[in-house]
ZABADO-384991 format. One record per residue: residue in one letter; x, y negated, z of N, C-alpha, C, CB in turn. Coordinates in Angstrom, 1 decimal. Each point is the difference from the previous one (the first is absolute). Glycine has a CB too. Example, Ala and Ser with C-alpha at 12.3 -4.5 7.8 and 13.67 -1.06 7.14 Angstrom:
2
NODE:aa:nX:nY:nZ:caX:caY:caZ:cX:cY:cZ:cbX:cbY:cbZ
NODE:a:13.2:5.7:7.8:-0.9:-1.2:0.0:0.9:-1.2:0.0:-1.9:1.2:1.2
NODE:s:1.5:-2.3:-1.9:0.9:-1.1:0.0:-0.8:-1.1:0.8:1.2:0.6:-2.2
This chain:
114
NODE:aa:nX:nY:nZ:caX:caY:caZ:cX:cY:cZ:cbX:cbY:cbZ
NODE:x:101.1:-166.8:16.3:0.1:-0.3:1.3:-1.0:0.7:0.9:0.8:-2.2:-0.7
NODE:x:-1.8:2.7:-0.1:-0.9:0.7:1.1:0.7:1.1:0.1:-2.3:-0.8:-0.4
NODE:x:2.4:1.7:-0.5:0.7:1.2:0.2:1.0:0.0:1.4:-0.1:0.3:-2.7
NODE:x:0.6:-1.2:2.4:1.4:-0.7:1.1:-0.6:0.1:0.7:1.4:-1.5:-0.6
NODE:x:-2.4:0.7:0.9:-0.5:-0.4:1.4:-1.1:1.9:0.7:-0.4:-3.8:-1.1
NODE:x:0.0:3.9:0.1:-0.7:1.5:0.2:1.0:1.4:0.5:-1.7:-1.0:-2.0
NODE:x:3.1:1.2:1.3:0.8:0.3:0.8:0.6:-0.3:1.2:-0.2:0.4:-1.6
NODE:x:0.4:-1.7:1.8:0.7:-0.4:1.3:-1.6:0.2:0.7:2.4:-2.0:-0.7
NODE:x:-3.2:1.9:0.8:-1.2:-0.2:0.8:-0.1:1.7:0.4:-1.4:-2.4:-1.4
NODE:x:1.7:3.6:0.6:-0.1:1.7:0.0:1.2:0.0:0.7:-1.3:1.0:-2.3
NODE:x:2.6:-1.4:2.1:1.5:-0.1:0.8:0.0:-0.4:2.0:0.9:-1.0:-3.1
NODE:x:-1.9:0.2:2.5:-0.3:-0.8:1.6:-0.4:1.1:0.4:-0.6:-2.4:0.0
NODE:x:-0.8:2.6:-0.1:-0.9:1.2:0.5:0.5:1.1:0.2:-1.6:-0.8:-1.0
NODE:x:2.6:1.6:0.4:0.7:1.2:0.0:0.9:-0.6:1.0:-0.3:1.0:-2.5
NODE:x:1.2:-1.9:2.6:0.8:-0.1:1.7:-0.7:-0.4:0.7:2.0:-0.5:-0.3
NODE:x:-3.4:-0.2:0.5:-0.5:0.0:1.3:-0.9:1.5:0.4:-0.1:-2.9:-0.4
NODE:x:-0.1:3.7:-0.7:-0.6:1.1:0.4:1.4:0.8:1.0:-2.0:0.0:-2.4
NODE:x:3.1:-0.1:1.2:1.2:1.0:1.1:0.2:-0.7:0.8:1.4:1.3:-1.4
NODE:x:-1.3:-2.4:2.0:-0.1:-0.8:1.3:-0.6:0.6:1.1:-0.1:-1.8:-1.2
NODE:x:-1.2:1.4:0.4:-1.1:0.6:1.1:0.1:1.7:0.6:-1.7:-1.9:-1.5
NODE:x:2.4:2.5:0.6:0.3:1.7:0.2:0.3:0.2:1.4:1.1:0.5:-2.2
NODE:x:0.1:-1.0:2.0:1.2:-0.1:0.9:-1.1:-0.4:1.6:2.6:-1.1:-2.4
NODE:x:-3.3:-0.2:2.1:-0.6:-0.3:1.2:-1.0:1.2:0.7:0.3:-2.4:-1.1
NODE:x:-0.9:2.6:-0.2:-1.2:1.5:0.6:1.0:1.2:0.2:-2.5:-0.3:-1.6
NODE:x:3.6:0.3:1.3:1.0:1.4:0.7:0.3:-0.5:1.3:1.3:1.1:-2.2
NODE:x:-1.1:-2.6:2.6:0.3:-0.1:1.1:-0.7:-0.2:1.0:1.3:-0.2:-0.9
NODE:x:-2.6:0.1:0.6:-1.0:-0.2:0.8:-0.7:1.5:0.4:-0.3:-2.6:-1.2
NODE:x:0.5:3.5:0.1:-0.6:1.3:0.2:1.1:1.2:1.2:-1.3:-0.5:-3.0
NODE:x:2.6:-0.5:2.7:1.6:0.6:0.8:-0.6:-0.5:1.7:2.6:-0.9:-2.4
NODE:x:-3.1:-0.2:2.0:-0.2:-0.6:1.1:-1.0:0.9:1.3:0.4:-2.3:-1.7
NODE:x:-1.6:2.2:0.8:-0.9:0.9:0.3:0.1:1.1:0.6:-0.6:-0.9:-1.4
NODE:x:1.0:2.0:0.6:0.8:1.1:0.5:1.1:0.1:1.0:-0.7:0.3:-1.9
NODE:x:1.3:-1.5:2.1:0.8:-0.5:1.4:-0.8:0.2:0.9:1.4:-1.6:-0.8
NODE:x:-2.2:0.6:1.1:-0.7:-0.3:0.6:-1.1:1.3:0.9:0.7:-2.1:-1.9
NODE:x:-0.9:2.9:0.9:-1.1:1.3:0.6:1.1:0.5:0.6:-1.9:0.7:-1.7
NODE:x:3.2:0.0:1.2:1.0:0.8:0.1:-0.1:-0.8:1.7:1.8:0.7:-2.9
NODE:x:-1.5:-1.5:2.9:0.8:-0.3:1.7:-1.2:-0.3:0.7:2.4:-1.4:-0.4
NODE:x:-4.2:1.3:0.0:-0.6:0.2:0.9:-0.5:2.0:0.3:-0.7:-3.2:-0.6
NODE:x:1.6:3.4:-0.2:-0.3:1.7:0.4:1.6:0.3:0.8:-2.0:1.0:-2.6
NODE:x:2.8:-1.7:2.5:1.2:0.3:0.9:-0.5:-0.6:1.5:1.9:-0.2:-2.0
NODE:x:-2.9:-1.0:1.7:0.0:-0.6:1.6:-1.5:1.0:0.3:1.4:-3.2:-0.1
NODE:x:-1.7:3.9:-0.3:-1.8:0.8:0.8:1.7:1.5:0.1:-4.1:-1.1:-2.0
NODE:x:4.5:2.0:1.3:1.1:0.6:0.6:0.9:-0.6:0.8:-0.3:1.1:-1.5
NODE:x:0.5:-1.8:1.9:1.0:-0.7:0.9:-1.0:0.5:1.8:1.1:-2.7:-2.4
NODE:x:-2.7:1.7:1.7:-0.9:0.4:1.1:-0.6:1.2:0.8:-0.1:-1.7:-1.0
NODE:x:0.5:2.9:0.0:-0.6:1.2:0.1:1.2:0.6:0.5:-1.9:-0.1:-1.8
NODE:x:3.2:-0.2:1.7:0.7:0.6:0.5:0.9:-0.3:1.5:-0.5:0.4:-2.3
NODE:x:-0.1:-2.2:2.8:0.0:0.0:0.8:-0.9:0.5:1.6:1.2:-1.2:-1.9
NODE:x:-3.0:1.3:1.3:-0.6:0.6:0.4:0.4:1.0:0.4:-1.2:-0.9:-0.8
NODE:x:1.3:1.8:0.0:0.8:1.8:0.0:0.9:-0.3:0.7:-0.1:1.2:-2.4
NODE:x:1.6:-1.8:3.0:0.8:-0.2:0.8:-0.3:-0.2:1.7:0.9:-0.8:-2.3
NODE:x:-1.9:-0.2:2.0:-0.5:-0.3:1.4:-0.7:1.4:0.6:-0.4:-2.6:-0.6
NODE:x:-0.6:3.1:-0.1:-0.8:1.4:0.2:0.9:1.4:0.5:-1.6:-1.0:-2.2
NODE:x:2.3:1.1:1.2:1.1:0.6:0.7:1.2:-0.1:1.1:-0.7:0.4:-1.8
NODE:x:0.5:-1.8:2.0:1.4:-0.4:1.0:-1.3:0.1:1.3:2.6:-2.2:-1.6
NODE:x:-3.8:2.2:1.5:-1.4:-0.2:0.8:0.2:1.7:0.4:-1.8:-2.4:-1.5
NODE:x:1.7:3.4:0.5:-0.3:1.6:0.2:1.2:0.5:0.9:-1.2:0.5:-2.6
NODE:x:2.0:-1.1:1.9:1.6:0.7:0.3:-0.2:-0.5:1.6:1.9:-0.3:-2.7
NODE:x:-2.2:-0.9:3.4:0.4:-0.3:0.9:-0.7:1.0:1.2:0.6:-2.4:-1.2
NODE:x:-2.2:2.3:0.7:-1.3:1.0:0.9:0.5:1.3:-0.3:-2.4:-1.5:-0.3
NODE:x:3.4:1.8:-0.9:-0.1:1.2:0.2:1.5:0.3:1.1:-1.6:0.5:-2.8
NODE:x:2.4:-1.6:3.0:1.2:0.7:1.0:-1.1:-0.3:1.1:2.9:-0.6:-0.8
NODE:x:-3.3:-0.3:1.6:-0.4:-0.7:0.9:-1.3:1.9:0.2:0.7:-3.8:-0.8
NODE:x:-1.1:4.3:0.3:-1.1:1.2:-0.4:1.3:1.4:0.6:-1.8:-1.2:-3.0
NODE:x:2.8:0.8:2.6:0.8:1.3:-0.4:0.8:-0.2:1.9:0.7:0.0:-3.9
NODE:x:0.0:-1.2:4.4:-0.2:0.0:1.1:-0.5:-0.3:1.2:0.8:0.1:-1.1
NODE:x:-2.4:0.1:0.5:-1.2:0.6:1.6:0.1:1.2:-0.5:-2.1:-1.8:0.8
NODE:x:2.0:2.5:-1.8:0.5:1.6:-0.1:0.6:0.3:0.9:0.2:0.2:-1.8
NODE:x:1.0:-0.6:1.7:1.4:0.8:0.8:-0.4:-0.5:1.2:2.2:0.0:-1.7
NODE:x:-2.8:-1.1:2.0:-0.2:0.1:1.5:-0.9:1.0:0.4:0.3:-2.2:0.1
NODE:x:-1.1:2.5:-0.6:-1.4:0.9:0.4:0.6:1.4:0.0:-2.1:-1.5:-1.3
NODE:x:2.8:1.8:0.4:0.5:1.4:-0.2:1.0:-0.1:1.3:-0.2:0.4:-2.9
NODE:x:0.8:-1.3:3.3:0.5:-0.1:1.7:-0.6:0.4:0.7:0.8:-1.6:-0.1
NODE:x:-1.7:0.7:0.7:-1.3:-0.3:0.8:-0.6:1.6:0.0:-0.4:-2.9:-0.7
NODE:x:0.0:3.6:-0.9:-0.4:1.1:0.2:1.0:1.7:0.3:-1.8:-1.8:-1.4
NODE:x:3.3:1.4:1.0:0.9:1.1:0.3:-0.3:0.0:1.9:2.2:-0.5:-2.6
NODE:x:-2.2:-1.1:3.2:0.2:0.1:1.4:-1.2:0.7:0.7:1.4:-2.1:0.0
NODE:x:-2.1:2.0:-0.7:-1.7:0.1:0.6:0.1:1.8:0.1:-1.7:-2.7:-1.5
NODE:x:2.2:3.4:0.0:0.3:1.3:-0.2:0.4:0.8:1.1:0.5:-0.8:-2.1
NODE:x:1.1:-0.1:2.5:0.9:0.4:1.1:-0.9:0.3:1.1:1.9:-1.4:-0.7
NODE:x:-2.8:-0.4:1.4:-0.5:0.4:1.4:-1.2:1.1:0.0:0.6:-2.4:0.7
NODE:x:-1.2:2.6:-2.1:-1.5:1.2:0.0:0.7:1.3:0.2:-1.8:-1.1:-2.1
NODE:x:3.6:1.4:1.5:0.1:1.3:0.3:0.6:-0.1:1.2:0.1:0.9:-2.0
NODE:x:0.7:-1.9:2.8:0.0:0.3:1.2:-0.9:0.4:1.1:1.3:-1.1:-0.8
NODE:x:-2.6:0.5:0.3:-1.1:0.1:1.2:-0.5:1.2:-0.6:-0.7:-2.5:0.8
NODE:x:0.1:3.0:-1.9:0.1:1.6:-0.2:0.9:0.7:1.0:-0.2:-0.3:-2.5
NODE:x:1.8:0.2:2.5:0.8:0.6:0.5:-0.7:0.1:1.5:2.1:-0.7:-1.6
NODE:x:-1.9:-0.6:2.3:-0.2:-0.3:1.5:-1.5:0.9:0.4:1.3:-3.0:-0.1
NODE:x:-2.7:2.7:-0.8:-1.2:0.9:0.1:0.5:1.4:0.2:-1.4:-1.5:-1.5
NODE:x:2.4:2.1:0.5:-0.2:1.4:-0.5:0.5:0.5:1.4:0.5:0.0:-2.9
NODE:x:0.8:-0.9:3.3:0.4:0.3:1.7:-0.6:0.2:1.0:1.3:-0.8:-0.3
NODE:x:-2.2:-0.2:0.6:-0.9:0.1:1.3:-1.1:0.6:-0.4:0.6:-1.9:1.0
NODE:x:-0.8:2.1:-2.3:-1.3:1.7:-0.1:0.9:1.4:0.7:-1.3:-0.8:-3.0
NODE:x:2.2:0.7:2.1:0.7:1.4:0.9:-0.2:0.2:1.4:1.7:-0.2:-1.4
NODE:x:-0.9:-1.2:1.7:0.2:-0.4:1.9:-1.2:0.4:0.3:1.4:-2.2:0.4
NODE:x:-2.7:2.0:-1.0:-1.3:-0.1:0.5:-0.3:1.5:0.3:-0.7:-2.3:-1.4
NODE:x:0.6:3.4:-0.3:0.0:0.8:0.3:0.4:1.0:0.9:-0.4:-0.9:-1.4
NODE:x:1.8:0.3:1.8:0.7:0.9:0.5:-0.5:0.1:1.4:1.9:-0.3:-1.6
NODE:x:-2.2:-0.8:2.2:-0.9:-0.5:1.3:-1.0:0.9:0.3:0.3:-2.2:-0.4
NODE:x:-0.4:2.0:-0.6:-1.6:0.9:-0.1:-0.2:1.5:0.3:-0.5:-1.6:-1.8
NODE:x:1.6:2.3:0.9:0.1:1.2:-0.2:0.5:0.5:1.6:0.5:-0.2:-2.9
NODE:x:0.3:-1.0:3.5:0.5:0.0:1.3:-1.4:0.5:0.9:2.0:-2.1:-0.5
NODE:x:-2.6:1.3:0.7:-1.2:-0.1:0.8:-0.7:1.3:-0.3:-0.2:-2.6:-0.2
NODE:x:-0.1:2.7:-1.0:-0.5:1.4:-0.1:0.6:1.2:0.3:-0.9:-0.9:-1.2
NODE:x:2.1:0.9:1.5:0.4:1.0:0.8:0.1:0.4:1.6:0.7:-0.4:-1.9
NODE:x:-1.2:-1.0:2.2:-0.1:-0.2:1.9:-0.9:1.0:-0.1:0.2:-2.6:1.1
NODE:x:-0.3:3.4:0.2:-0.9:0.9:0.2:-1.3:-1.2:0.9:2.1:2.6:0.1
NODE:x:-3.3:-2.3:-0.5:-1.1:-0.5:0.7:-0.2:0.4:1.6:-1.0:0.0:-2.5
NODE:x:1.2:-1.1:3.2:-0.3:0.6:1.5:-1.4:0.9:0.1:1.2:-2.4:1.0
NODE:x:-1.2:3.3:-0.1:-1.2:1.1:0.0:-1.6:-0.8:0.2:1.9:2.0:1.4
NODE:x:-1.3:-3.1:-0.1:-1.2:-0.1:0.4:-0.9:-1.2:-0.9:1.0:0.9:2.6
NODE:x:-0.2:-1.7:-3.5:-0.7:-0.9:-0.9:-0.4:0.7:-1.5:1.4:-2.0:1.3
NODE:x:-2.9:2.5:-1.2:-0.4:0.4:-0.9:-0.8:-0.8:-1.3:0.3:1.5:1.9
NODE:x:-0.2:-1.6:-3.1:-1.0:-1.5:-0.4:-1.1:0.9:0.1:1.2:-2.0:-1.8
C-alpha cells in the first residue's frame, strides 16, 4: 500500500506540475501581451506626435510659402515703379541738358561782363 500510495502521491505531483506548465506559459503569454501593446500604445504615441508636427510644418510652411508670393508681388511692383522713375529721371536729365546746352549757346549781351 505504500508503494500505491507513493505512486499515486509521484502521479499527483507529475499532473500538478503539467498543470502548473500550462499556467506559467500563460502567464509568461500574458506577460509578453502585455509589453507587446504597451510598445504599440508608446508607437501609437510617437506617431501621433510626428502627425501633429507635421500637419504643424506643413501648415507654417504653406502659410511661409504664401507671404512669399505676396512679397515677390509687392517686390515685381516695386521693380516696375524703380524702372519707371529711372525712365521719368533719365528724361528730364536730357530735358535738363538739353536746356542747358540751349543757354549756352545764347550769345552773352556785350555790356554784362562777370
Amino acid at each position: 500500500m505504500r508503494i500505491h500510495l507513493s505512486v499515486l502521491i509521484l502521479a499527483l505531483a507529475a499532473t500538478l506540475a503539467q498543470a502548473q506548465a500550462p499556467d506559467d506559459a500563460l502567464q509568461r503569454g500574458q506577460v509578453k501581451a502585455g509589453a507587446a501593446f504597451r510598445e504599440v500604445q508608446k508607437a501609437e504615441f510617437a506617431r501621433k506626435q510626428a502627425e501633429d508636427e507635421y500637419r504643424q510644418a506643413d501648415a507654417s510652411h504653406k502659410a511661409a510659402q504664401k507671404r512669399s508670393d505676396e512679397l515677390k508681388v509687392q517686390a515685381e511692383t516695386a521693380q516696375k515703379k524703380f524702372d519707371a522713375a529711372k525712365g521719368r529721371e533719365a528724361a528730364a536729365r536730357k530735358t535738363y541738358e538739353a536746356a542747358v546746352e540751349a543757354v549756352d549757346k545764347i550769345p552773352q549781351p556785350a555790356g554784362k561782363n562777370k
